[in-house]
VOBA-1610 file (N, C-alpha, C; in pm, whole numbers, padded with zeros to 5 digits, always signed):
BEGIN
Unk-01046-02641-01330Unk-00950-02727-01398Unk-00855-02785-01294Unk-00804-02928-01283Unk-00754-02956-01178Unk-00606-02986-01245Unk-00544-02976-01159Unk-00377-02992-01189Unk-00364-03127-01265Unk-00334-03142-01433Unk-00200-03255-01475Unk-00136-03358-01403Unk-00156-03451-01360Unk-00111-03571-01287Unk+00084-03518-01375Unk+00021-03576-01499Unk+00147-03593-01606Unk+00145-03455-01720Unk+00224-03372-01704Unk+00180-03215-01770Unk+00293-03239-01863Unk+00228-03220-02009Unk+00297-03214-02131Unk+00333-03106-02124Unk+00464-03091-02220Unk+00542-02955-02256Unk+00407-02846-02310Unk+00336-02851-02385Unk+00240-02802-02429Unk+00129-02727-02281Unk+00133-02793-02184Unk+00093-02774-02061Unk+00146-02704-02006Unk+00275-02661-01976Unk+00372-02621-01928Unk+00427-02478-01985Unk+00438-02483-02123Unk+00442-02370-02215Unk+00319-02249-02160Unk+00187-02332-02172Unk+00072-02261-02153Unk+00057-02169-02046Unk+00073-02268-01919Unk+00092-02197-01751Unk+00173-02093-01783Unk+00355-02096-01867Unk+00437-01999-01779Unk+00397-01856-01893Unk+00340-01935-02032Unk+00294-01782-02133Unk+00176-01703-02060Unk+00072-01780-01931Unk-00026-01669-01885Unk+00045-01612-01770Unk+00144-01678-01722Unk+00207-01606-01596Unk+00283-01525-01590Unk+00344-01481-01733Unk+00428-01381-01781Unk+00295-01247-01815Unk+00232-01288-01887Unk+00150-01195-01943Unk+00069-01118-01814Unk+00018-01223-01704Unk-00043-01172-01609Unk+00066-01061-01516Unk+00157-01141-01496Unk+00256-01040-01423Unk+00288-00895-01511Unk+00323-00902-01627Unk+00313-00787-01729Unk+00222-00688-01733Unk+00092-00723-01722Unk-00001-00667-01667Unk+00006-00584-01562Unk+00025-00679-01487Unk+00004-00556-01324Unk+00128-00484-01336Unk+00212-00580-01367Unk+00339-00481-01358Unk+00392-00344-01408Unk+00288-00344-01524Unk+00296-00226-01565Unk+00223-00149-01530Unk+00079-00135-01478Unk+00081-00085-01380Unk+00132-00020-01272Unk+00216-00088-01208Unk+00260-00061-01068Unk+00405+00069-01151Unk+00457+00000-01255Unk+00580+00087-01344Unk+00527+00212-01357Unk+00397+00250-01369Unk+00352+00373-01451Unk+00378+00442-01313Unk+00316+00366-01188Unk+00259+00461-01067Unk+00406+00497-00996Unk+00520+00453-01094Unk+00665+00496-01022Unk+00668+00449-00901Unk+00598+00293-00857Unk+00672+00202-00745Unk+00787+00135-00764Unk+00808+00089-00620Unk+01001+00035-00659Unk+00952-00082-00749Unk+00829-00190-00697Unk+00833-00308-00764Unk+00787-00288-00853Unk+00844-00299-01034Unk+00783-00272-01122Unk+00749-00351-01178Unk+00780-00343-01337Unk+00710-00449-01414Unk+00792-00600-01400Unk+00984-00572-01421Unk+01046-00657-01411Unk+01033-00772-01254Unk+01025-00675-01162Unk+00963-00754-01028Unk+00913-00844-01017Unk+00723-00783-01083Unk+00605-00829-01096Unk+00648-00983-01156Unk+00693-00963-01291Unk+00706-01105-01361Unk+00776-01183-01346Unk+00880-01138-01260Unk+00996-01264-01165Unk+00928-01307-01073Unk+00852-01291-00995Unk+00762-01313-00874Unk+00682-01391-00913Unk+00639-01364-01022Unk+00478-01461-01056Unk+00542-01603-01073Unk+00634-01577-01209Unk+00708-01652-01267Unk+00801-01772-01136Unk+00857-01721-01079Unk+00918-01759-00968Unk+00842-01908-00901Unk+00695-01817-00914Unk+00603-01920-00814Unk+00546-02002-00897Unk+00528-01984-01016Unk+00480-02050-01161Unk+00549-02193-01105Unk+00684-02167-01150Unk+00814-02245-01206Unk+00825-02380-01073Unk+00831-02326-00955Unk+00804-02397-00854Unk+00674-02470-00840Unk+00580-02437-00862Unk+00454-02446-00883Unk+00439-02614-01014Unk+00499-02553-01095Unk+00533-02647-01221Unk+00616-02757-01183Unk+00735-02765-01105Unk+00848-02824-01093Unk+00760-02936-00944Unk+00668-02865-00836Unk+00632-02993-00740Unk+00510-03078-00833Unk+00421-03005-00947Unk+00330-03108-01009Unk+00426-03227-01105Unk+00569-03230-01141Unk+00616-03285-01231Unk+00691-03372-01122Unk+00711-03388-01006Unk+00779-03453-00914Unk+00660-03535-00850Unk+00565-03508-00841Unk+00433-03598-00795Unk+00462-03691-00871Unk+00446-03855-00713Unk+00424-03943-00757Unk+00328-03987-00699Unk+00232-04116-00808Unk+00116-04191-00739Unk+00109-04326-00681Unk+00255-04359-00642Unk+00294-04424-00606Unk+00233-04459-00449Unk+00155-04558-00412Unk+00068-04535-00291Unk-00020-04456-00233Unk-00044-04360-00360Unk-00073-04245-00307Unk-00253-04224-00385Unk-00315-04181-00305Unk-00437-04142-00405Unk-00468-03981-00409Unk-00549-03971-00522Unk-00582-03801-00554Unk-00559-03729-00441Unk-00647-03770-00344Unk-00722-03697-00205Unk-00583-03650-00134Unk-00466-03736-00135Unk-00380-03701-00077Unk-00259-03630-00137Unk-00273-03554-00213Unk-00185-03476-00260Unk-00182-03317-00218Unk-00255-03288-00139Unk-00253-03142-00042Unk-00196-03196+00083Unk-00141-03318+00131Unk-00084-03347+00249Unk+00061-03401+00182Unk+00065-03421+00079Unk+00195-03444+00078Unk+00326-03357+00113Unk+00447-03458+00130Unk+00559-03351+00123Unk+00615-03242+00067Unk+00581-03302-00097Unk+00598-03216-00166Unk+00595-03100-00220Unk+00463-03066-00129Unk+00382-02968-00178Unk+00437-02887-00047Unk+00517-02877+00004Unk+00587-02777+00110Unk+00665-02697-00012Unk+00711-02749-00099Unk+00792-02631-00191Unk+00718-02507-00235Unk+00603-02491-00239Unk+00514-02407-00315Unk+00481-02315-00174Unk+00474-02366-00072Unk+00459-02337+00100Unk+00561-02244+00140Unk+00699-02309+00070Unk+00863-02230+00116Unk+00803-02124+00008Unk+00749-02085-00105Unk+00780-02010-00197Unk+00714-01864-00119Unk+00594-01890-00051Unk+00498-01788-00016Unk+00575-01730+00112Unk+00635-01859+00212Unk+00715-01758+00293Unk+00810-01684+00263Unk+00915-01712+00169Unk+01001-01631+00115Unk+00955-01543+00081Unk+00832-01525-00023Unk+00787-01382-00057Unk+00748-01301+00069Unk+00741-01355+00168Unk+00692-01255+00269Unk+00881-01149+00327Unk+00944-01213+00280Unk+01095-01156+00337Unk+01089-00991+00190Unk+01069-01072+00078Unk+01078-00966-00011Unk+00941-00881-00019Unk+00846-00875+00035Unk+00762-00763+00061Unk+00750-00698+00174Unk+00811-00757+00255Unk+00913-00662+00399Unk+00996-00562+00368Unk+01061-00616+00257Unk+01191-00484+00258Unk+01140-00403+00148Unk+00967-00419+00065Unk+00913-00343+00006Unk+00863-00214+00088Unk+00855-00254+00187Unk+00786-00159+00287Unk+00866-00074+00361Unk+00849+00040+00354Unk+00985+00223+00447Unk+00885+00244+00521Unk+00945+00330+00611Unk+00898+00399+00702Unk+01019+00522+00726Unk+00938+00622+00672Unk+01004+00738+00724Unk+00933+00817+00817Unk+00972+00830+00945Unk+00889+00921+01075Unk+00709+00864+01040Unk+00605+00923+01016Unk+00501+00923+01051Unk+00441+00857+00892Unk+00520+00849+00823Unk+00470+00808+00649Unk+00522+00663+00614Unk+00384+00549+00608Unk+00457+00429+00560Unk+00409+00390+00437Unk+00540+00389+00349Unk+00509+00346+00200Unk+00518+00214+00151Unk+00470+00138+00059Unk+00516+00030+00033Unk+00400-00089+00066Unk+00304-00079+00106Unk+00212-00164+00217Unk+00143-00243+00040Unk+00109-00189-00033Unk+00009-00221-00201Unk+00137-00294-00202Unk+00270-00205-00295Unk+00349-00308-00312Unk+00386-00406-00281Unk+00387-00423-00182Unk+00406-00575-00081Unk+00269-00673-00109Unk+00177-00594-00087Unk+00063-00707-00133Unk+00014-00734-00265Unk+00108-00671-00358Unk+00078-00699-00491Unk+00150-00820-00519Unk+00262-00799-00447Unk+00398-00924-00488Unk+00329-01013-00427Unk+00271-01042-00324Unk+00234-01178-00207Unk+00129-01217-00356Unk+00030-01111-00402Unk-00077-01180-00460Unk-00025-01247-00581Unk+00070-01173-00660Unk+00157-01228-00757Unk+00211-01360-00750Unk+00307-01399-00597Unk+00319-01513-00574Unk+00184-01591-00612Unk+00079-01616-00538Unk-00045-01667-00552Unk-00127-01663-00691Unk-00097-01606-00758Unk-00129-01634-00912Unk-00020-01683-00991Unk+00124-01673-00955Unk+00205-01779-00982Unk+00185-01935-00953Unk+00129-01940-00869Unk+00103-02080-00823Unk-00033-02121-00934Unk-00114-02058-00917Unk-00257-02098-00934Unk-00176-02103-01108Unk-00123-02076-01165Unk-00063-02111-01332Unk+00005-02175-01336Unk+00128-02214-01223Unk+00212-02315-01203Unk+00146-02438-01178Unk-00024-02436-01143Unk-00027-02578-01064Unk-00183-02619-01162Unk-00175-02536-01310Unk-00263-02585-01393Unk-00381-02554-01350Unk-00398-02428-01231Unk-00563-02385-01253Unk-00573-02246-01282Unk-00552-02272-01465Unk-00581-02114-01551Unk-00668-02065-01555Unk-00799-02113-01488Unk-00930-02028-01490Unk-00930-01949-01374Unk-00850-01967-01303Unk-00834-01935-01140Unk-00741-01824-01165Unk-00644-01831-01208Unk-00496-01749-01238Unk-00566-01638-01301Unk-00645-01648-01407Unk-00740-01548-01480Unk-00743-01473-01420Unk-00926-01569-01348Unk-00980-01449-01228Unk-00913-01390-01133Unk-00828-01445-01132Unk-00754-01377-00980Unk-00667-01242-01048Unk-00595-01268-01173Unk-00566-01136-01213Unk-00636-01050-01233Unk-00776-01045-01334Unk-00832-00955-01338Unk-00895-00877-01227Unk-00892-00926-01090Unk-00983-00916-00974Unk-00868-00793-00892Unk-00722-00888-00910Unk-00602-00789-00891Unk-00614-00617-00943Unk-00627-00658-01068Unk-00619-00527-01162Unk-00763-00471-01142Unk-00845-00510-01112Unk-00967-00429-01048Unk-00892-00367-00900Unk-00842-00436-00823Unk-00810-00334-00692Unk-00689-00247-00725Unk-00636-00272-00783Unk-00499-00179-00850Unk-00579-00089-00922Unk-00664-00075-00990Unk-00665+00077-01075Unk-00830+00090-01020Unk-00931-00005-01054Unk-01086+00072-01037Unk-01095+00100-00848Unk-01003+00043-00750Unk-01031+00046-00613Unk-00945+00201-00544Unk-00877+00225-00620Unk-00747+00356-00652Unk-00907+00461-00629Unk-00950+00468-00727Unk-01073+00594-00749Unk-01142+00586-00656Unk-01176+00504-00553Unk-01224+00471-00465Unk-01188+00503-00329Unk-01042+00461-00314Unk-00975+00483-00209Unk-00919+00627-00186Unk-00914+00694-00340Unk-00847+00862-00323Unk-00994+00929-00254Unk-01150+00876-00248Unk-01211+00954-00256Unk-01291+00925-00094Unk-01215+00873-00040Unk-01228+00806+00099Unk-01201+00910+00201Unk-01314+00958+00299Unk-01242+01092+00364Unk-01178+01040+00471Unk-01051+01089+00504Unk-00973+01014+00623Unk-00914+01136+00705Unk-00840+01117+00846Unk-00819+01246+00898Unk-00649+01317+00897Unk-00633+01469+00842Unk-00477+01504+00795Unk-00489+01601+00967Unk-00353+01594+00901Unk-00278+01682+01056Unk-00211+01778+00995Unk-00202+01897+01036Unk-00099+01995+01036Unk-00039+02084+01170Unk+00075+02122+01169Unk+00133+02176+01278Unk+00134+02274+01273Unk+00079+02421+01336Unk+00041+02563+01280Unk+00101+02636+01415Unk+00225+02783+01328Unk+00260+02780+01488Unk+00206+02925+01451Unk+00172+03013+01573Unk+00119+03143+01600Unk+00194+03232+01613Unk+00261+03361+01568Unk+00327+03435+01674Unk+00298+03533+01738Unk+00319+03637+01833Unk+00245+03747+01879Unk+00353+03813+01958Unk+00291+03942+02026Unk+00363+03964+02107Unk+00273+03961+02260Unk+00266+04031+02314Unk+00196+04034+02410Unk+00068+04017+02445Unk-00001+04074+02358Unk-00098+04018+02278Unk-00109+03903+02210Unk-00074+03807+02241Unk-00069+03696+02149Unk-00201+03580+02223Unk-00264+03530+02093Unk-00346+03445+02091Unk-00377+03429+02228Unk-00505+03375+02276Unk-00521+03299+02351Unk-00587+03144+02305Unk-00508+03041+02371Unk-00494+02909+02314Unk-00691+02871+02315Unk-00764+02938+02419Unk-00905+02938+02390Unk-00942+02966+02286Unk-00930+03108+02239Unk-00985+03171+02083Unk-00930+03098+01958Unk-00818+03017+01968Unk-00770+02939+01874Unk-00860+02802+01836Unk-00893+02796+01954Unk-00965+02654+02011Unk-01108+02703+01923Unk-01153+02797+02012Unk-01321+02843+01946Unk-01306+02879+01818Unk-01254+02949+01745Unk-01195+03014+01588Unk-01248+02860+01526Unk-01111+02743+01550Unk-01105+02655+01445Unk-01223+02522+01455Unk-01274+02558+01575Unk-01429+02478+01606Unk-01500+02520+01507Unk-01574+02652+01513Unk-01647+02660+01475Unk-01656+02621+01329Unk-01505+02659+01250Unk-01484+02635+01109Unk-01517+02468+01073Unk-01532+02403+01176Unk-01518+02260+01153Unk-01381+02136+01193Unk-01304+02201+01275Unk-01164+02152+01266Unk-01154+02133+01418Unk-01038+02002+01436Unk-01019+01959+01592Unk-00882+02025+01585Unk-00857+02060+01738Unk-00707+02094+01762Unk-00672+02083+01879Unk-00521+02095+01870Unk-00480+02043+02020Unk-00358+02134+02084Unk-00339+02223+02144Unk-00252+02236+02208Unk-00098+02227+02226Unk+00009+02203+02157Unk+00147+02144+02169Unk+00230+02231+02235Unk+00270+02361+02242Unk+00360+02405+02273Unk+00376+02597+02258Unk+00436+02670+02379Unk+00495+02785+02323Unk+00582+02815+02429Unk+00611+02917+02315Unk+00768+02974+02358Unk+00753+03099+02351Unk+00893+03145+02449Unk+00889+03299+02417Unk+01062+03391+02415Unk+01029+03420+02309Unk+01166+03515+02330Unk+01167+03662+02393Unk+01324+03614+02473Unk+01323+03705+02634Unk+01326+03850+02532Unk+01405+03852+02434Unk+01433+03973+02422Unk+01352+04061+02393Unk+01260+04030+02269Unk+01136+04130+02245Unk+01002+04107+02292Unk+01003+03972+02387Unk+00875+03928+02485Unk+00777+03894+02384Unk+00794+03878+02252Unk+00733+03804+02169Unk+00676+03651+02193Unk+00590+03560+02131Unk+00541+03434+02181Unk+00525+03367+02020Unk+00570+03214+02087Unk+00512+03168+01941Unk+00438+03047+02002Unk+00335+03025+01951Unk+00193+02931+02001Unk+00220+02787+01877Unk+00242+02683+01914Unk+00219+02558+01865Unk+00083+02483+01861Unk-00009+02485+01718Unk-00080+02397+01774Unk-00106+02264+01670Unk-00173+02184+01657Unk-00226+02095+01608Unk-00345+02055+01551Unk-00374+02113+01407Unk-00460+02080+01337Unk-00506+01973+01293Unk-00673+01912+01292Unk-00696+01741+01216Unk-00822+01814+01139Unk-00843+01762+01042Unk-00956+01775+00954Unk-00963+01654+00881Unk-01083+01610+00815Unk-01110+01520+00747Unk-01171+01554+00582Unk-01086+01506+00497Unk-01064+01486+00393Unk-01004+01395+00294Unk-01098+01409+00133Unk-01037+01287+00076Unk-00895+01318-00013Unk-00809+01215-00035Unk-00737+01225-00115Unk-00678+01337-00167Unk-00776+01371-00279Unk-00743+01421-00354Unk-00808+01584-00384Unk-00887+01577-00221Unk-00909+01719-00238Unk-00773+01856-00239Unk-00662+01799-00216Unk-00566+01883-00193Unk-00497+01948-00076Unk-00396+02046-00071Unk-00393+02115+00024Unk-00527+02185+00069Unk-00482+02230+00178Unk-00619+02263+00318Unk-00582+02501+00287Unk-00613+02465+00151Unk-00582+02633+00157Unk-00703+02695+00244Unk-00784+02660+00238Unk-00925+02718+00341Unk-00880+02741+00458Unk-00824+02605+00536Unk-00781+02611+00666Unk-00654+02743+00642Unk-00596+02747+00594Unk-00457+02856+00619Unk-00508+02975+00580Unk-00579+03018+00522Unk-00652+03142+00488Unk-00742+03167+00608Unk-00784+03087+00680Unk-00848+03136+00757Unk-00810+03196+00886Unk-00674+03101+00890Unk-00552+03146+00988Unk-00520+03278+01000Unk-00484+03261+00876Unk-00404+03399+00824Unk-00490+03565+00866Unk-00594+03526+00817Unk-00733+03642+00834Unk-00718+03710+00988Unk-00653+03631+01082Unk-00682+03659+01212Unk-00548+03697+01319Unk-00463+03600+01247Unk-00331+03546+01303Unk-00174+03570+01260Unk-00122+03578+01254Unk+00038+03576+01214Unk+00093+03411+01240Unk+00050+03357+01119Unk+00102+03268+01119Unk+00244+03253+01028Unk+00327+03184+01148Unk+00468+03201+01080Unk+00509+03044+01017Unk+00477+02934+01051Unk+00419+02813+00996Unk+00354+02739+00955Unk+00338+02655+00912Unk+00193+02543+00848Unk+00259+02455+00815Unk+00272+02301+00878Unk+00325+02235+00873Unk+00207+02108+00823Unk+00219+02028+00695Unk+00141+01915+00706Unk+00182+01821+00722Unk+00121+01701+00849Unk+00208+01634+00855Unk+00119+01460+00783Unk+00238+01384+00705Unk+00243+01346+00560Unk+00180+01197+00671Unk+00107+01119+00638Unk+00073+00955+00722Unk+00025+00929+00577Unk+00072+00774+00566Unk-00004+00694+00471Unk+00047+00578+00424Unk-00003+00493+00383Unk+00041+00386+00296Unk+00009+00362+00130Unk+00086+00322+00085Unk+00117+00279-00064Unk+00135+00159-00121
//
């Protein structure tokens, strides 16, 4: 469907009732999964780009101008400013605390939101459709997909002993054989009871949603005095 030269109220009504509904959609979504951008977000965003979207097709003139050249016009920089701006507000969607970055979906839900704002703002509802439903396929059916994706976790496991304490080899051979990489970080020792505490660095590969690594710490445990287990948290959202 190609954009309304001249878009009746009836035209106009139509675009901003699927661009509400579409944003409603995801948005609730994203509301259930307790992200910052929720539903209200979602439908200012779409809407946002709708409205702009609506406002450069009603300012087109054909005044010298033919079909072909209406993707070079000036005008059509407003819909251009809309997508960079959204890039400022899915920046500050995105944290970073130490080694964990959240926010990365949210941000690209809003950019895509912009972009189905447009595609309803600029009268191509078959497009705005597909593009939502295609959205809401990677938002919930790509989710089951992505939890079940094996990727690699870290934990920080410290040892203690006394004189007897570990050797950073047998730690090494122990968590080989179980299947697990490790690395070395650090020990210490206190002067007074000549005690040691061994730092090391656990990676294993796992999906999602298999859970904590109770295998790995039980197996620790079986052998070791472990006085820590630290997991350490990486990811995006």
């Amino acid at each position: 469907m190609d954009m309304p030269l001249h878009p009746n109220w009836w035209d106009i009504a139509l675009r901003i009732t699927l661009t509400v509904i579409a944003g409603a959609v995801v948005g609730i979504n994203r509301e259930a999964g307790g992200h910052s951008a929720g539903f209200r977000t979602t439908v200012l965003v779409s809407l946002a780009a709708a409205l702009s979207m609506i406002q450069a097709n009603i300012l087109l003139t054909l005044d010298g101008k033919t079909p072909a050249s209406f993707a070079v016009m000036d005008l059509m920089r407003l819909p251009l400013g809309i997508l960079t701006g959204m890039g400022f507000i899915g920046g500050g969607a995105i944290l970073k605390r130490g080694n964990l970055v959240s926010g990365v979906t949210t941000a690209a839900t809003l950019w895509a939101m912009t972009v189905i704002g447009l595609c309803f703002g600029g009268g191509q509802l078959v497009l705005g459709c597909v593009g939502t439903i295609v959205i809401l396929v990677a938002l919930v059916g790509f989710k089951w997909v992505d939890f079940r994706i094996p990727r690699q976790r870290r934990a920080h496991v410290m040892i203690a002993g006394g004189s007897d304490a570990p050797m950073v080899s047998d730690v090494y051979g122990m968590l080989s054989a179980a299947g697990y990489r490790s690395n070395f970080l650090r020990q210490t020792s206190n002067g007074e009871d000549g005690r040691k505490s061994t730092t090391f660095e656990v990676r294993w590969d796992q999906p999602e949603f298999a859970g904590p690594p109770e295998d790995l710490l039980s197996l620790l445990k079986q052998k070791y005095d472990v006085q820590s287990f630290e997991i350490i948290v990486e990811g995006t959202h």
